[in-house]
N, C-alpha and C positions, 0 to 999 in steps of 0.2 A: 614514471615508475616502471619497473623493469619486471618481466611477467615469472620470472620466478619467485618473484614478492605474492605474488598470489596464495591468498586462501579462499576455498570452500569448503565449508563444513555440516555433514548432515548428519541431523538429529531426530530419532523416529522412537515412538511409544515402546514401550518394554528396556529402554536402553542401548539399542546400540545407534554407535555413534560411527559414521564413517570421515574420515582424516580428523581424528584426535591430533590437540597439542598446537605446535608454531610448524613453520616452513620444511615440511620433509619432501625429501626428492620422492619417499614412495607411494605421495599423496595418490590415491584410487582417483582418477579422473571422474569430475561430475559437469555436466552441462548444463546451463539453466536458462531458460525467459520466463519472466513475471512481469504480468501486467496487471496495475494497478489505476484504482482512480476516484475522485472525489467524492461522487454518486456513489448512489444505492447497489449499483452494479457489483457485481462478487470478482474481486479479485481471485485471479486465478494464476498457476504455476506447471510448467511443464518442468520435469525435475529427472537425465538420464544420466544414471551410473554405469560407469566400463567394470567389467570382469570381476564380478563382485562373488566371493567363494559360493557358492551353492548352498552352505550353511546361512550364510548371512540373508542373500537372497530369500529365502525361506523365514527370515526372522522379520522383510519390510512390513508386513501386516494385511488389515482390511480396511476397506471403505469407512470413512471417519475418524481412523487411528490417526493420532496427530502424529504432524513432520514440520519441522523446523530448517530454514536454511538460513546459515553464517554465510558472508564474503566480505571480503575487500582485501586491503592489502597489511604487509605486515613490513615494515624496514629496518634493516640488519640492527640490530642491539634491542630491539624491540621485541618484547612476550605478545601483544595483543593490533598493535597500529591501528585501524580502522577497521576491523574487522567487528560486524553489528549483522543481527537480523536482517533479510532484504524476504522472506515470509515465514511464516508462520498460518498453520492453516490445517486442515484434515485430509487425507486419499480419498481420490473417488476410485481411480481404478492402475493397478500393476501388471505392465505387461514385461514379458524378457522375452526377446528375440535374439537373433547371431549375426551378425554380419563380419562378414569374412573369420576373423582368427578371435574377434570382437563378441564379449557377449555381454549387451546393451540389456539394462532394465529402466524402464521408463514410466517415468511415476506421474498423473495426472492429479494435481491438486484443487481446493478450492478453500477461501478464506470464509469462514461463518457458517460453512455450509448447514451444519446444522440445527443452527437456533434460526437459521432463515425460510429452512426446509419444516420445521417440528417447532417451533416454540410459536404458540397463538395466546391471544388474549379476550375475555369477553368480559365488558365492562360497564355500567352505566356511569354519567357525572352528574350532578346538579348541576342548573345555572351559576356562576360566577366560580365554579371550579380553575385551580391556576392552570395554565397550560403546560406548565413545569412538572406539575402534577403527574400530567396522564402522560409525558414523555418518560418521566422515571417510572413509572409503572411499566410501561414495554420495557426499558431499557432492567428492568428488575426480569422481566421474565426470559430474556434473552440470555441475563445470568445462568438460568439455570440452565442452560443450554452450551453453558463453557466461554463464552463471552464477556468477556472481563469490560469495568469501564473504566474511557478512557476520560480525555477532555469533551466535558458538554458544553460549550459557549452558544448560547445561544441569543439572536440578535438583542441588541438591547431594548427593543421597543417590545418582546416577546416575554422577556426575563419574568419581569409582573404581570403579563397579559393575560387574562381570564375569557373563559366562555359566555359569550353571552346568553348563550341558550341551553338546554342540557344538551349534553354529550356522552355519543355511543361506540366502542369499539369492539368490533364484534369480527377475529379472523386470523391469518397470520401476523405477528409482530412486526415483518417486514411491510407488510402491506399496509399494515395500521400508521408504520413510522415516515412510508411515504406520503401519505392523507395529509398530516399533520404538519410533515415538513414543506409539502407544496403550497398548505394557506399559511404558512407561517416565515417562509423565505429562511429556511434552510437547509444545509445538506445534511445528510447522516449516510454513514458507513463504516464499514470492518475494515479494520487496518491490523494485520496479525492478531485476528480474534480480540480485537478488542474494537468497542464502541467509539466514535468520536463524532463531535457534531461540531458544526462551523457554522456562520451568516450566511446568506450566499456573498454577501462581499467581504467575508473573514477570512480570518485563519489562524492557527493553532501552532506552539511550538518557537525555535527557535530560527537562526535565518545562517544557510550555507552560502560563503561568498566561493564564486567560480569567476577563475580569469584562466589565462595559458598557464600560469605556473601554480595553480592549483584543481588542474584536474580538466578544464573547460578544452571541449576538441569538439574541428570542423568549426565553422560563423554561423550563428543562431539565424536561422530563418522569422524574420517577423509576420509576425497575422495579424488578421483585424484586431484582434484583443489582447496580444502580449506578444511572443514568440515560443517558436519549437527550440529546444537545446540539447546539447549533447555534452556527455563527461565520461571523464572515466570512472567505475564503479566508485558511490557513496552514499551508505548505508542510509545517511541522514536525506538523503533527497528521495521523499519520498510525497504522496498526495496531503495536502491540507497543510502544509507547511510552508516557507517559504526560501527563494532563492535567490542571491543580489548578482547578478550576471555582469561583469567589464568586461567589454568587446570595443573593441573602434568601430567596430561596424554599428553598436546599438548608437554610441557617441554623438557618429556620425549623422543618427537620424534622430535625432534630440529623443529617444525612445528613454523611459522610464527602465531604472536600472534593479528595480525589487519587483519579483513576481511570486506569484501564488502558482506552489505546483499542481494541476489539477488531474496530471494523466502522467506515469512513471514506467519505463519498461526496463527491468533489468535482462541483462543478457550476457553469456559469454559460457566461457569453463576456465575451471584453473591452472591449463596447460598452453591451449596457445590460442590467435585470434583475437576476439573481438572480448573485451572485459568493463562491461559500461552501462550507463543508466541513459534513456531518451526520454528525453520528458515534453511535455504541451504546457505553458505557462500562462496567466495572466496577468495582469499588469497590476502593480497596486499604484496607487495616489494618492496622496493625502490618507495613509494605512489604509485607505479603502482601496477592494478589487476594484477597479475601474470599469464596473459594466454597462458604464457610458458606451465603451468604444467598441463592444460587441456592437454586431451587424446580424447577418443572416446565419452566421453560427452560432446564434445565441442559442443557452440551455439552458432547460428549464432545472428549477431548484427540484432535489430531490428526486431526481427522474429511478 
């Protein structure tokens, strides 16, 4: 794809919106990495605008005002092409500096941050309480913190599983939902403010195939547990989802050709360079993660 096909499109509280519309040559230049990832860990965004009017500047907000970033690409006869989310999330902090004729504003983002910061729960259960229970109870107060939900799949051995003893939650939400997910063998995390839970050997969603003539760039590096990969920007490759990779190279090493993404970096701008997504993959088998073939990288559920 050819890098004038490129969109980024930012979206910030109050309304305004920088590069409106499809493919304009007078798109305002924006720069982005986002890193993402399975765990509990807070997805986070670094997000720099070029020469933005002083007016507008003055309009990006404060700490916690939501911001939204569009990318991908757009191909000629086409309103919209792939162009999806790649965050969603609140500011923590705006800076604008100069360099040279350049006046950079540069926006630090974070995904949840505030229902993970402020949203706590204090709770007692009886004995034989479902375990589903006390997960949508956190996952209810984290609502009220802007946190929308998303897919809760939770293992199947978990689904009907109850407490044998009584049960107490008494703290932040986030802290409650890691307890829970670590004796219970699964992940949770914010994925554009919203909730998702997975197995630790699941996953959620639909399946992006990458080969060379759909986006797949450089030879996938394989690991003890899957492989690293690289593409060009796509919205849909993102943590907790999955990816079918054709390589000669995986072929070659009789490697499993479906992985679960567990770690995503977007990066680039909409004018020149680098416009792509890195991701850390694991392997599935038999629709299971394969976490046979973890080694000494192995991670723990829900960290």
């Amino acid at each position: 794809m050819k890098q004038y096909l490129r969109k980024v499109r930012a979206i910030f509280a109050g309304g305004l919106i920088i590069n409106q519309g499809g493919i304009n040559k007078h798109d305002i230049k924006i720069e982005f990495n986002i890193k993402q990832t399975v765990s509990s860990s807070t997805n986070t965004a670094t997000i720099s605008i070029y020469n933005l009017h002083e007016s507008n500047r003055n309009k990006i907000g404060k700490e916690f005002d939501a911001i939204t970033l569009e990318a991908g690409y757009i191909p000629p006869g086409e309103e919209k092409g792939n162009v999806g989310i790649i965050f969603r999330g609140a500011i923590r902090d705006v800076e604008h500096r100069r360099e040279g004729s350049d006046i950079i504003t540069t926006i630090s983002c974070g995904d949840g941050d505030k229902a993970k910061r402020s949203a706590k729960i204090s709770k007692s259960y009886p004995k034989g309480t479902p375990v589903k229970q006390v997960v949508d109870d956190i996952a209810k107060e984290m609502e009220s913190y802007g946190v929308a939900r998303g897919e809760m799949k939770l293992p199947d051995d978990v689904a009907g599983k109850t407490f044998k003893r009584p049960y107490a939650v008494c703290g932040t939400c986030s802290k409650e939902m890691d307890t829970i997910g670590r004796g219970n063998g699964f992940y949770w995390s914010i994925q554009n403010e919203t909730l998702e839970i997975i197995p630790g050997n699941g996953y959620i969603g639909g399946v992006v195939i990458l080969s060379p003539e759909t986006g797949l760039i450089d030879v996938p590096t394989i690991t003890d547990n899957g492989v690293n990969a690289s593409a060009l920007l796509n919205p849909g490759i993102r943590p907790n989802r999955r990816v079918r990779i054709i390589s000669q190279t995986l072929e070659m090493n009789s490697q499993d050709k479906e992985y679960r993404v567990s770690e995503s970096t977007f990066s680039g701008d909409n004018m020149t360079g680098d416009f792509r997504v890195d991701m850390v993959c694991e392997s599935i088998y038999r629709k299971k993660v394969n976490e046979g073939k973890k080694k000494a990288t192995k991670r723990q559920v829900a960290r």
